[in-house]
C-alpha positions in Angstrom: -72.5 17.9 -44.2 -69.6 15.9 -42.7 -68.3 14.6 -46.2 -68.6 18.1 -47.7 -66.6 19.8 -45.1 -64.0 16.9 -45.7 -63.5 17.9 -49.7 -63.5 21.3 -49.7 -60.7 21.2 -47.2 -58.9 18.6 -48.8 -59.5 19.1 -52.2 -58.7 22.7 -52.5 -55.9 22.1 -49.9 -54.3 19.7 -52.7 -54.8 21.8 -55.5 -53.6 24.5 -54.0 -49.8 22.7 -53.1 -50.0 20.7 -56.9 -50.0 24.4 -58.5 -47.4 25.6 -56.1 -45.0 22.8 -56.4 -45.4 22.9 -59.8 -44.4 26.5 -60.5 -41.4 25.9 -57.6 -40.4 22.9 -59.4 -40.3 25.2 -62.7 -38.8 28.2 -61.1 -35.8 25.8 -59.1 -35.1 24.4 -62.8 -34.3 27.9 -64.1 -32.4 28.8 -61.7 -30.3 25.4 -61.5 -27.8 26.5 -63.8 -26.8 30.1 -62.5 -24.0 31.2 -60.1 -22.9 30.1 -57.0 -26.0 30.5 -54.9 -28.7 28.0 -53.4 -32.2 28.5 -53.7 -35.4 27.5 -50.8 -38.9 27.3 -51.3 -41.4 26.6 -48.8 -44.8 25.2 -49.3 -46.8 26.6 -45.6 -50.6 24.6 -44.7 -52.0 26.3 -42.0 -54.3 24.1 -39.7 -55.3 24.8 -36.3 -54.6 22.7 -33.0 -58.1 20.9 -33.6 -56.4 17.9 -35.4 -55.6 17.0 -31.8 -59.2 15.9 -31.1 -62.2 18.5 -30.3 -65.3 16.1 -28.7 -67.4 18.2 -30.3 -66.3 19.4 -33.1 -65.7 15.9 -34.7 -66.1 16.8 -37.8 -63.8 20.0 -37.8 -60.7 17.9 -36.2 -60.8 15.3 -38.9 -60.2 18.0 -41.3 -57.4 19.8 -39.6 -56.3 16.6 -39.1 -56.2 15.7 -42.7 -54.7 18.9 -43.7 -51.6 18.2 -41.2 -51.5 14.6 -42.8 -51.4 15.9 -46.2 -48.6 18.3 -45.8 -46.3 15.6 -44.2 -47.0 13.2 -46.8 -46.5 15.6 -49.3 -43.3 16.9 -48.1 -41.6 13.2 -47.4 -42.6 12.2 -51.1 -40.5 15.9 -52.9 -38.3 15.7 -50.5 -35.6 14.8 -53.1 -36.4 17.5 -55.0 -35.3 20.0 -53.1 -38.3 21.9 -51.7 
């Protein structure tokens, strides 16, 4: 049960911010070469204060846990493209 708590949070998690960087990445292109004016787009995870460790939720944690790993990672690596 442990394992397929763990995919279904991670797996739809990174689907979920492929698509959406994706379509940012498509929409920041178009709007590149217009006037004078910057554009920001934000890709939000929500996961709640159980990545810190709940004794007995275990299983729970690790996936909040994973979630809050994913995003960083995620955001270090497009970085550079201006997300």
């Amino acid at each position: 049960m442990c394992f397929i708590k763990f995919l279904i949070s991670k797996t739809g998690t990174f689907l979920v911010m492929q698509t959406a960087i994706r379509l940012l990445l498509k929409n920041y292109k178009k709007f590149e070469s217009k006037s004078n004016f910057e554009t920001y787009a934000s890709i939000i995870n929500l996961a709640s204060q159980a990545r810190n460790g709940l004794p007995t939720f275990a299983d729970y944690s690790m996936t909040k846990a994973g979630v809050d790993g994913l995003t960083k990672a995620v955001g270090k690596k497009i970085l550079n493209k201006l997300i």
